[in-house]
N, C-alpha and C positions, 0 to 999 in steps of 0.2 A: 463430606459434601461431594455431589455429583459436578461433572459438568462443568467443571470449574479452573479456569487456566492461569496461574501466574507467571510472567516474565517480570523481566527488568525493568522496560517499559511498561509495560500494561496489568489489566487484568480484564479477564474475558468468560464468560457464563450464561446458560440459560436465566432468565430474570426468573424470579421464585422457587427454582430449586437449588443453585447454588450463589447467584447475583443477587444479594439481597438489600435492602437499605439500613440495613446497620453494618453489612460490613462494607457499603462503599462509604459511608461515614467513618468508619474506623482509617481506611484507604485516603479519604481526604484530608482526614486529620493528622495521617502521619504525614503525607506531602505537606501540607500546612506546618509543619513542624519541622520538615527537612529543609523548606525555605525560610524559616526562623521567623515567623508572621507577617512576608514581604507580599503587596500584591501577585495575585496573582488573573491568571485569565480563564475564562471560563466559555465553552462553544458545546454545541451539541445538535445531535440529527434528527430525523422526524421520527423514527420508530416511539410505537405508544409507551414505552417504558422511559424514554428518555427526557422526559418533564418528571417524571417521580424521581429518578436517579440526579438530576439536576437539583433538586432542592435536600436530597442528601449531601451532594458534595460543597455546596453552599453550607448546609450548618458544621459541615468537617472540617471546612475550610476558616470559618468565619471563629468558632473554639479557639484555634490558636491567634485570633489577632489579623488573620491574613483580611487585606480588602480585595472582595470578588468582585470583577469586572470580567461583565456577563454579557456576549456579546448574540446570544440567541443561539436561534438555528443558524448553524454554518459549518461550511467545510474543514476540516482540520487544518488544511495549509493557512489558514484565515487567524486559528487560531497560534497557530506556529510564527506568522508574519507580526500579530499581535504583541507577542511574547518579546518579541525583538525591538519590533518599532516603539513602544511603550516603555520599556526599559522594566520588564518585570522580572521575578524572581523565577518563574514559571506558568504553566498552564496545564488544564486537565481539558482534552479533547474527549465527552461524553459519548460513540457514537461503537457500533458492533460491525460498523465499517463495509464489508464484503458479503458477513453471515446473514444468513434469516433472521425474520423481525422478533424473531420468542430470544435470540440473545441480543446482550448489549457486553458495553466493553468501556473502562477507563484510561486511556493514552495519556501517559504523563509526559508530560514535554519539559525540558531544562532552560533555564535562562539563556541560554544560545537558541532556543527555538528548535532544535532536536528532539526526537523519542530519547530517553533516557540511554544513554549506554550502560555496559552493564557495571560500571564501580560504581557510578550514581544511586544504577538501582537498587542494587546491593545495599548503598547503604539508607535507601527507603525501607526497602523489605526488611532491615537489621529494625526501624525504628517500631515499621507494622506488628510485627511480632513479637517483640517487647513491649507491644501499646506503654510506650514513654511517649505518652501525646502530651505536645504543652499546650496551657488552658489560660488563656487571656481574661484579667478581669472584668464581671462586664462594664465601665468604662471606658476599655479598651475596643471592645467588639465595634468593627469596622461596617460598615453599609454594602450592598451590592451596587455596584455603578454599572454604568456601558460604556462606551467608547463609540459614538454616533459619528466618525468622521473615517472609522477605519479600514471600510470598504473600501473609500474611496481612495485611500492612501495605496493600501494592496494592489490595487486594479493600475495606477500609477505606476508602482514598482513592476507588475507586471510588462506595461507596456516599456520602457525604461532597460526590460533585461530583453526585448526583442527590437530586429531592424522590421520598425512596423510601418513605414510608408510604402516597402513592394507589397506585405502584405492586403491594406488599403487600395491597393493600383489591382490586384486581382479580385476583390470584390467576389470576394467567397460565398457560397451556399456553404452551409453545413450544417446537416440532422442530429441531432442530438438525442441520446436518450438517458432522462436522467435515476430512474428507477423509482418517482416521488424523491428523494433524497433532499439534499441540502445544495446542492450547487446551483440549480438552474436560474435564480436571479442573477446570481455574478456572472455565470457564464454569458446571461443575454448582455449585460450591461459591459462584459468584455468584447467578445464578439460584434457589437456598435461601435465600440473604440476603435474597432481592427475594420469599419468598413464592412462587416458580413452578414449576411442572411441566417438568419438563426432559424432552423424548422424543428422546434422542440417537440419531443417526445416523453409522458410522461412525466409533466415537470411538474404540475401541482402536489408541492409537499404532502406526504400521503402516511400514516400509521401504520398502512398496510400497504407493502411495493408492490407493484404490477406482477413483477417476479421475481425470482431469483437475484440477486445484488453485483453477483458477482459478475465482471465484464468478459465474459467467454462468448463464444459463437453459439454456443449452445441455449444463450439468451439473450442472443440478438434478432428474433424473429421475428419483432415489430418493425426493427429499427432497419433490417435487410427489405421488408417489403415497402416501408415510406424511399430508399435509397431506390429501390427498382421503378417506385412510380417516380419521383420528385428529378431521379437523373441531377440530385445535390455532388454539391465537389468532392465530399466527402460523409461520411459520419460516424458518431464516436459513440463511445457508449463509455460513462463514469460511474462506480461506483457509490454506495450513499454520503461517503462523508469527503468525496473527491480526493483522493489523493491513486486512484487507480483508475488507468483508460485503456479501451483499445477502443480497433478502427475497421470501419467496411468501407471496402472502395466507392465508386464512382458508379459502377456496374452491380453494386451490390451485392459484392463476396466479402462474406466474413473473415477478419485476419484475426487471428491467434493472437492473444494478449501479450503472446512472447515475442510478437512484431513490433510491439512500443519501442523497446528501449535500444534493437538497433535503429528503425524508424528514427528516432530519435539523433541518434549518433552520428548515420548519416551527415545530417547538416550542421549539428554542432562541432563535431572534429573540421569539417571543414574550415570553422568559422575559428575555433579554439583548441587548436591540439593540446593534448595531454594525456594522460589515465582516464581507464574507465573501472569501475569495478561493478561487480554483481556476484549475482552466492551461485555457490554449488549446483545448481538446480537449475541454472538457467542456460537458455539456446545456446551453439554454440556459434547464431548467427552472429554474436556480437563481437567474437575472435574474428569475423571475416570483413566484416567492417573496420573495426579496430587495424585489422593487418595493411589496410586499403590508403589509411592515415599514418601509415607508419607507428601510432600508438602501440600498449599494451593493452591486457586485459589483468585484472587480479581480481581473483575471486576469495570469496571468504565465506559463513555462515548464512543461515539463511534469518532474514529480518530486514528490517526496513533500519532499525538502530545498525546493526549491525554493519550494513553497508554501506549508510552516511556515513558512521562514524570513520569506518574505513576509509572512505572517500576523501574524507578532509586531512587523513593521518598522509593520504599519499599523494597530497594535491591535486586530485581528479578533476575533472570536468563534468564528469556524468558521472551517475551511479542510482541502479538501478537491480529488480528482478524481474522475473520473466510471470509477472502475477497482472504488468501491467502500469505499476508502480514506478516511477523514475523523476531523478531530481536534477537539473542544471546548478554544480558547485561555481562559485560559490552563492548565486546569487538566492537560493533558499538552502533552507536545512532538513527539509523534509519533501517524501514524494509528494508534489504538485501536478492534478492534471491537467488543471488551466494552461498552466506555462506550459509541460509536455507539447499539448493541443497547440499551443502560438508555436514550440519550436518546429513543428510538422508543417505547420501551414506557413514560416517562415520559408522554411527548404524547398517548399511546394511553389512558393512565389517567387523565390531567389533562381530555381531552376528551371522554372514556366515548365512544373511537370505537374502529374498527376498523382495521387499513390499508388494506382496501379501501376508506373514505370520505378516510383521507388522501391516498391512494393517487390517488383521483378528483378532489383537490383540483388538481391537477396539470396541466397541458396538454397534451393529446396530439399528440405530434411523434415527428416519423419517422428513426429513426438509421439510417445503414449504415456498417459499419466492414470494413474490406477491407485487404488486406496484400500486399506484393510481395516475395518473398524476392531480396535483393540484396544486393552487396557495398557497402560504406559509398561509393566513390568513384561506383557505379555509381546509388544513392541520390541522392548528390547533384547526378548531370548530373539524373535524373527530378525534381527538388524543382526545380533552372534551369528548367526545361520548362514546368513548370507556372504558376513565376513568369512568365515570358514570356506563357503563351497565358493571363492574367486579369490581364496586366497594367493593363488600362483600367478596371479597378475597384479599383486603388492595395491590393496586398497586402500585408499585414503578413507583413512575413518576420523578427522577432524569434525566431522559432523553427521553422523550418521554413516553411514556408506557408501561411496563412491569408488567405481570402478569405469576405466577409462580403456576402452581399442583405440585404434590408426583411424576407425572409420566409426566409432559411436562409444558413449557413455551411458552409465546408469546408476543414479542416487535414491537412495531411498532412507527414510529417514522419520523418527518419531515427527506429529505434527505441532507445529507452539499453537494453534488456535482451539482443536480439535482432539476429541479420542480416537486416533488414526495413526497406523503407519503408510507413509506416502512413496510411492516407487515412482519413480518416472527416467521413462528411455529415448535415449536420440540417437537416431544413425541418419547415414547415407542413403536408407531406401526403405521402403513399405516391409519388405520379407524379412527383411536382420532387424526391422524394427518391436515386429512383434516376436520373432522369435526369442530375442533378450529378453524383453515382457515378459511373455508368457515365463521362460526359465526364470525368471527372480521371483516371481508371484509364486512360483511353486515352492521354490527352497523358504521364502516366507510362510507361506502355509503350512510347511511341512515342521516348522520349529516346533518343540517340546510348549504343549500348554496353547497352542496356537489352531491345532486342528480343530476344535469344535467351534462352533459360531464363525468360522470367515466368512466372507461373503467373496 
């Protein structure tokens, strides 16, 4: 099979070359089977594969005895809040989340409302690959339900984990762009509760995004020229299935996804000290914040499981990567942008600033992020390569490669979504920024089995 990615938590694939409907049936029906035929939740995004894959994992589901409550198009934190509030055994968040619309993706979520960590998963994928799926008689076969109150419950809790009366007293503008995706009713119907001006962008759920999904500057070019005309407090741009955001000022400069999670930080360490974590790969802005609170920083793997999980193991508060993605511990268990967005326009209200002053709070550092399309095997002779020529500066290979100076880092690392190895470098300044670039992209290229077809 081409194109085709398993984790702990997920599984991820072009639809009809390797994402197919028997085996996300096969996929449902072992989680059906690893929560021993307990309810379970079910949500999904606009992309056009996503109502076909949705009544596979319904019949996967429903085999073993599970009752699917099926709460539509919605955002994954909706369906992670779901998982929680309901008291179910799990949920499968339907949606290809970041990527283009020709892939989709199944996010298993665990009865705490988490992506799966990896013992969980492990012992999903032990059941997948064994197909020991249990088969309920039909007698037993449960119905597909909804949960028609659950919105409003979420939007509750949301408002509940924020101080939202300074919020309300500023009387926010703020542009939105939702990519068609899944969030922009909840978002309007948050953003009302909070007092604000919603200027959406994009938000008619759509088969096919305006563009790109992913929330970079590089695809904020609607969203930078409504901020230039509109002179909005802010604006953001989310992800299809919400659980990633970043932000253009006031002025209408685009900030780097990697601005979320200290963005973030900022006002929450203010509010709630403790740990922050985030993986290998991400800014080193949020050591500079973190240092400001007196906190830590721990970092770990790259994943959104990976990083809650961690999160909760060390009592955090925050925990987050630099994709965009970040969660307020304990009050969810998954990255939410929603909440993100309320904690930025909390800070924003609480400080009578703008995010361009938060914005400035920040140290300016110089990212480059570069990608190598490659097969996994041929990935990992480039990741040997690399460990070899920076051996003398003792790398940390706990997850791919990382190699750390006084004044910049550089990771690089097979991709969990994609057929990619990913490099990415941070320094102190534009010249040592691309110079380290440039040196690792070479000694990657140069790996045995690697020089034909780079790009």
């Amino acid at each position: 099979m081409r194109e085709l990615k398993i984790s702990t938590s997920w599984v991820r694939g072009v639809v009809g070359d390797a994402l197919t409907p028997e085996l996300v049936v096969h996929f449902a029906a072992a989680f059906g089977t690893w929560v021993d035929g307990e309810p379970v939740v079910i949500g999904r995004d606009t992309r056009r594969s996503s109502n076909m894959l949705r009544a596979a994992v319904c019949a996967g589901l429903m085999s073993p005895g599970c009752e699917v409550i099926d709460l539509g198009v919605c955002p994954t934190p909706l369906v992670s809040f779901a998982v929680r509030e309901l008291g179910c055994a799990g949920g499968i968040s339907i949606t290809g989340s970041h990527n283009d619309s020709e892939w989709n993706a199944l996010k298993f979520v665990g009865p705490d409302g988490a992506l799966l960590n990896s013992v969980r998963g492990e012992e999903l994928l032990d059941i997948y690959h064994a197909s020991t799926f249990a088969a309920a008689p039909s007698d037993r076969l449960m119905p597909v339900t909804g949960a028609p109150q659950i919105q409003d419950r979420y939007l509750e809790h949301l408002l509940a984990t924020l101080n939202a009366d300074p919020i309300r007293q500023r009387k926010f503008t703020v542009a939105m762009d939702f990519c068609n995706g899944a969030c922009a009713g909840l978002a309007e119907r948050f953003l009302q509760e909070l007092n604000c001006k919603l200027l959406p962008i994009h938000a008619q759920p759509k088969e096919v995004f305006a563009h790109p999904p992913a929330p970079t500057p590089s695809n904020m070019g609607t969203l930078v020229s409504e901020m230039r005309r509109s002179r909005a407090d802010l604006g953001a741009a989310v992800n299809i299935d919400g659980d990633r955001i970043a932000f253009v000022t006031g002025e209408g400069f685009p900030l780097s996804e990697e601005y979320t999670l200290p963005l973030a930080a900022l006002g929450r360490l203010a509010r709630r000290p403790g740990p922050v974590v985030t993986n290998l790969s991400t800014s080193r802005m949020i050591e500079f914040v973190a240092r400001e609170y007196g906190q830590k920083v721990i970092r770990t793997f790259v994943g959104e499981s990976y990083v809650m999980d961690r999160g909760f193991e060390e009592g955090a508060v925050l925990a987050g990567e630099g994709s965009g993605g970040a969660g307020a511990l304990p009050a969810t268990t998954t990255f939410d942008a929603l909440l993100t967005l309320g904690l930025i326009l909390e800070t924003l209200a609480g400080t009578n600033s703008t995010l361009t002053t938060l914005a400035g709070k920040l140290p300016h550092l110089a990212m480059r992020k570069g990608e190598l399309p490659c097969e996994p095997d041929q990935a990992h002779r480039a990741l040997e390569a690399l460990r070899v020529a920076y051996q003398d500066r003792s790398p940390d290979c706990t997850d791919g490669v990382r190699v750390e100076w006084e004044d910049a880092w550089m990771h690089a690392r097979v991709s969990n979504t994609e057929p990619l190895l990913r490099v990415i470098v941070e320094a102190g300044g534009e010249d040592r920024a691309d110079c380290l670039f440039e040196e690792a992209m070479i000694f990657a290229r140069r790996a045995p089995g690697k020089e034909k077809g780079a790009k």
